[in-house]
C-alpha positions in Angstrom: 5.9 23.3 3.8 8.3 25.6 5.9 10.9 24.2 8.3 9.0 26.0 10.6 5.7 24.4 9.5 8.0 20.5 9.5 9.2 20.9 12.9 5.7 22.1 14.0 4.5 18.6 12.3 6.8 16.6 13.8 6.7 18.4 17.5 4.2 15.2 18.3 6.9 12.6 17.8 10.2 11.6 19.2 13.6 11.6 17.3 13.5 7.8 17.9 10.3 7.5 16.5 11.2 9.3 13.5 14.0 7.3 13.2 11.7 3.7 13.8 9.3 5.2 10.9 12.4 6.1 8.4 14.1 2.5 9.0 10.4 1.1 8.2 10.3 3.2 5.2 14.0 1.8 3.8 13.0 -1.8 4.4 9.4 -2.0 3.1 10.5 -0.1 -0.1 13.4 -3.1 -0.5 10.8 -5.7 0.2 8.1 -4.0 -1.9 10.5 -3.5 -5.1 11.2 -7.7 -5.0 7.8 -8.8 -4.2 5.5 -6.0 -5.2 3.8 -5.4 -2.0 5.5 -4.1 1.4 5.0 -0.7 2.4 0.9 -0.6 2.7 1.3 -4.0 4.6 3.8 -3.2 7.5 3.8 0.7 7.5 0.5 0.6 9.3 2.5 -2.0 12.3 4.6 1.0 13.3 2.7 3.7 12.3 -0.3 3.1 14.4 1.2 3.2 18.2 2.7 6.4 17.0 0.8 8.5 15.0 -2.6 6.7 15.4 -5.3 4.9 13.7 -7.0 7.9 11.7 -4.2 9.2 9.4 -2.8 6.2 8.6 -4.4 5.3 4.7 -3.6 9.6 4.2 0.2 9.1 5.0 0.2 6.0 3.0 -1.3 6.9 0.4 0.8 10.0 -0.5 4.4 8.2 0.5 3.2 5.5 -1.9 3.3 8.2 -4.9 7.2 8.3 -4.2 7.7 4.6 -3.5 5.5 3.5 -6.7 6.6 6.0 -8.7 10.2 5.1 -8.2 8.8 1.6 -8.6 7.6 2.3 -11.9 10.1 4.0 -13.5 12.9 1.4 -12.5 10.6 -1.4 -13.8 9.1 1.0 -16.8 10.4 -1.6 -19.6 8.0 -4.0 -17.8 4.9 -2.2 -17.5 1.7 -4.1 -19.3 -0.1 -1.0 -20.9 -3.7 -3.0 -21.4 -3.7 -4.6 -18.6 -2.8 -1.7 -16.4 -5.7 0.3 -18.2 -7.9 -2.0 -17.7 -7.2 -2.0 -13.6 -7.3 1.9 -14.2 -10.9 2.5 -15.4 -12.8 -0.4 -14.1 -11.2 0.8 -10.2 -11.2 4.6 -10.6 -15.5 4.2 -9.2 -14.6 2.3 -6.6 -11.3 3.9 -5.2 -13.2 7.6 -5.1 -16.2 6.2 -2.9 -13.7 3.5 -0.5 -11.9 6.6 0.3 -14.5 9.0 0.6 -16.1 5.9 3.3 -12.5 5.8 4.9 -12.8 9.4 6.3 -16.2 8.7 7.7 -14.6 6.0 10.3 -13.8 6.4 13.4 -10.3 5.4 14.8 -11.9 2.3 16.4 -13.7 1.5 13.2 -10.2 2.6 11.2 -7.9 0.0 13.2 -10.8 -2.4 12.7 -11.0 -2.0 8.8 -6.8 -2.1 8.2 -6.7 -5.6 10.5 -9.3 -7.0 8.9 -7.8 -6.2 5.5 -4.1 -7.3 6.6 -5.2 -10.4 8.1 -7.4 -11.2 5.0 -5.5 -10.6 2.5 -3.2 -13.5 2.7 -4.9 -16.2 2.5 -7.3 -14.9 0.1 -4.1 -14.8 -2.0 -3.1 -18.1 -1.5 -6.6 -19.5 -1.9 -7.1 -17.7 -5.8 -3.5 -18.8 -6.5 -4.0 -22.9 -5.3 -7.0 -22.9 -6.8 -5.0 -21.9 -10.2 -7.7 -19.1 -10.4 -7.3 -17.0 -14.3 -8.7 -13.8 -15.0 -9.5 -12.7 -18.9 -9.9 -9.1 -19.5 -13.2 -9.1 -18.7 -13.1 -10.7 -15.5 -9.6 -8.5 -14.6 -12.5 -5.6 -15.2 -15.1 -7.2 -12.5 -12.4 -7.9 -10.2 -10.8 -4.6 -10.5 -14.2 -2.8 -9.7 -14.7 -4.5 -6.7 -10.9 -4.2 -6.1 -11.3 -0.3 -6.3 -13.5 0.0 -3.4 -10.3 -1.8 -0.8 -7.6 0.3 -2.7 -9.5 3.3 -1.7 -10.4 3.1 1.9 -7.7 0.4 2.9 -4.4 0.0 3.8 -2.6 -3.2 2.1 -5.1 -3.5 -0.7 -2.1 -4.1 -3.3 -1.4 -7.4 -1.7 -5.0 -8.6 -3.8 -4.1 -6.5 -6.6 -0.9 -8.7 -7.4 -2.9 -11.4 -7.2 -5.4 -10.0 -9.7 -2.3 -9.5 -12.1 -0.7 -13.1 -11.7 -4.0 -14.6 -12.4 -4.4 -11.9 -15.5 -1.3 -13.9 -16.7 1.5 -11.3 -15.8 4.5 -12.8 -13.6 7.9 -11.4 -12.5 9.0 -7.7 -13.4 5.5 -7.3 -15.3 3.7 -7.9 -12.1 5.9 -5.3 -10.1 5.7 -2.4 -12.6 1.7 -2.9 -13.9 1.0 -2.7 -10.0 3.3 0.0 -9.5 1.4 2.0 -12.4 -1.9 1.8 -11.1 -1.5 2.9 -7.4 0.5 5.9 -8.5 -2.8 6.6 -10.4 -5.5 5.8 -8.7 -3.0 7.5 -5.5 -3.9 10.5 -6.9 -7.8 9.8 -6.9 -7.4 8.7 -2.9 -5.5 12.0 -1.8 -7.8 14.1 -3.8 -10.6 12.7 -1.8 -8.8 13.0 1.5 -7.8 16.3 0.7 -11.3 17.5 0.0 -12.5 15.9 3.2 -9.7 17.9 5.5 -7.8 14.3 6.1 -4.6 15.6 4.6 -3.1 17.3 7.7 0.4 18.8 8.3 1.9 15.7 10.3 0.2 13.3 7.6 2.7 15.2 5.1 5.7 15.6 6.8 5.2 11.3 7.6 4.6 10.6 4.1 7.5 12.9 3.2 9.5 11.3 5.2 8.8 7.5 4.2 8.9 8.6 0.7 12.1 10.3 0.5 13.7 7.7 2.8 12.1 5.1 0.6 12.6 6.3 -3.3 15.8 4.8 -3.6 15.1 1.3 -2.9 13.3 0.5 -6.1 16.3 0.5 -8.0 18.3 -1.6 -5.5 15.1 -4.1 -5.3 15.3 -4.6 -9.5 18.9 -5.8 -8.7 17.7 -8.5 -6.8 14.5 -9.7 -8.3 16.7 -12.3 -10.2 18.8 -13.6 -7.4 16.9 -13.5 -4.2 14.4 -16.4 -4.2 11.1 -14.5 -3.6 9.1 -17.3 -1.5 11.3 -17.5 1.2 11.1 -13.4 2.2 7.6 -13.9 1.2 6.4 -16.5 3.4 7.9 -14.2 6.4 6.2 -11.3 5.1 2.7 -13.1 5.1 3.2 -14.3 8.7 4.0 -10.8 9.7 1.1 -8.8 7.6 -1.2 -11.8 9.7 -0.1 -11.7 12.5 0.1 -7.8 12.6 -3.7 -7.1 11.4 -5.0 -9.8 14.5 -2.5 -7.4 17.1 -4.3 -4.1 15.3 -7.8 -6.0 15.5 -7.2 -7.2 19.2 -6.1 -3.5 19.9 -9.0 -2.1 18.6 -11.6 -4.4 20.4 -9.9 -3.5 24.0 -10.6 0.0 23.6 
């Protein structure tokens, strides 16, 4: 893109605004590089008021290929080959048709779909992990397929896919560069869709730009803290908001 075409992109949104979405970006990149999930989970709380509903999975899908890919590589050493293929294939079905779905919404049905998944996705977390759910490779396959569908046409779908991991057996730094991996992949399946469909706009890449610039270096800062900050405090906070936030976009949606 020009400068020309970038100012044009951003001529909808205020300096402050820009500012609000870049100081988003910084901290959900910190908070995604310790616990894995972050960006797809509150991106869409500031996001929405000032871009709206409809672009929202488009901007975070491509500003994820910085964030996760900077997420890989610091946690490359990491990285569970099998596992992470197995995600890959059994998902790729799924993530082409959830995204192609996505751009048939409206931005009612949009704000709908990213609360419900928000607000969901917690507990559903908590309830596989109390209920000391374990998934061999052929159950990691099932789940993965079904998984697919979320990752393509949702917002916040990596929140489950952690929890697919941990039950697969991975923990720690594993967990954190195996789910990094496959949403840089399948990323690339969700904006080819979008793109073909016309979702991929000039403001939805200037955004993602911007998040993912602001956002690259915070993997690397993140892998210095993975083994001092204790993750269940910051992570109990995040739950609460990534709740609390999907009921507000729900509510929201339902008044219009």
């Amino acid at each position: 893109m020009t400068s020309a075409a970038v100012l044009a992109a951003f001529a909808g949104i205020s300096l402050p605004q820009l500012l609000l979405i870049a100081a988003m970006g910084v901290l959900t990149s910190l908070i995604g590089g310790v616990a894995g999930y972050g960006t797809g989970a509150l991106m869409p709380l500031v996001l929405v008021p000032i871009v709206g509903a409809a672009p929202i999975v488009p901007i975070i899908a491509i500003s994820a290929m910085m964030t996760n890919t900077s997420r890989a590589a610091a946690f490359r050493k990491s990285i569970d080959p099998r596992r992470a293929m197995i995600v890959l294939v059994s998902a790729f079905p799924g993530c082409a048709l959830g995204a192609y779905g996505y751009t048939l919404l409206t931005s009612v049905g949009v704000m709908i779909l990213i609360g419900s998944m928000l607000a969901l996705s917690v507990p559903l977390r908590r309830f596989l992990r109390a209920r000391g759910f374990r998934l061999d490779d052929r159950r990691l396959a099932v789940a993965a397929a079904a998984w697919g569908v979320l990752m393509g046409g949702t917002s916040g779908a990596g929140i489950i896919l952690l929890a697919m991991l941990m039950a697969a057996g991975l923990d720690g730094a594993a967990v954190i560069g195996t789910d990094a991996l496959v949403s840089v992949l399948l990323g690339v399946i969700k904006i080819a869709v979008f793109a073909c469909a016309g979702a991929i706009t000039g403001q939805v890449i200037a955004v993602a730009l911007l998040i993912g610039f602001v956002a690259f270096p915070g993997a690397f800062f993140a892998r210095a803290l993975v083994a001092r900050l204790p993750i269940h405090i910051h992570a109990a906070l995040l739950d609460a908001v990534v709740m609390i936030g999907g009921a507000v976009m729900i509510i929201g949606a339902l008044r219009r």
